[in-house]
C-alpha positions as CSV (number, residue, x, y, z in Angstrom):
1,X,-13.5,12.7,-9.9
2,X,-15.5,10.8,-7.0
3,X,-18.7,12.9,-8.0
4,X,-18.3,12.8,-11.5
5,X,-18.5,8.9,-10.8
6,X,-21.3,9.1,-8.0
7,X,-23.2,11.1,-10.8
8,X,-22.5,8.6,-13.5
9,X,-23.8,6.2,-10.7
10,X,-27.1,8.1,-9.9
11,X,-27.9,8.3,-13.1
12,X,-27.2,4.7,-14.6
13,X,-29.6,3.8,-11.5
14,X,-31.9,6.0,-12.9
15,X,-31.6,4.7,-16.0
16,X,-32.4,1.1,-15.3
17,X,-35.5,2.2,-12.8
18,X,-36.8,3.5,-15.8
19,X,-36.1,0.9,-18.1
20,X,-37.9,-1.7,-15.2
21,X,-40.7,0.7,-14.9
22,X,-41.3,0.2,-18.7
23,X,-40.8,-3.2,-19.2
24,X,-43.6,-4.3,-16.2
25,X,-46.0,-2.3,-17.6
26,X,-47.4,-2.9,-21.4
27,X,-45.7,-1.2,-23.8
28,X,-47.8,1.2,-26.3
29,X,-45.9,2.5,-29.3
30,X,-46.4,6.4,-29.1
């Protein structure tokens, strides 16, 4: 259960890196 929650965790961190990452740079619709 612990590293079902520690992956939940990782990748919610992940997540909102990502999400950071693309709000500081300028968005370009694809």
């Amino acid at each position: 259960m612990i590293a079902g929650l520690r992956t939940a965790l990782a990748l919610m961190t992940r997540t909102q890196a990502l999400l950071a990452g693309r709000r500081s740079e300028p968005y370009n619709g694809s």
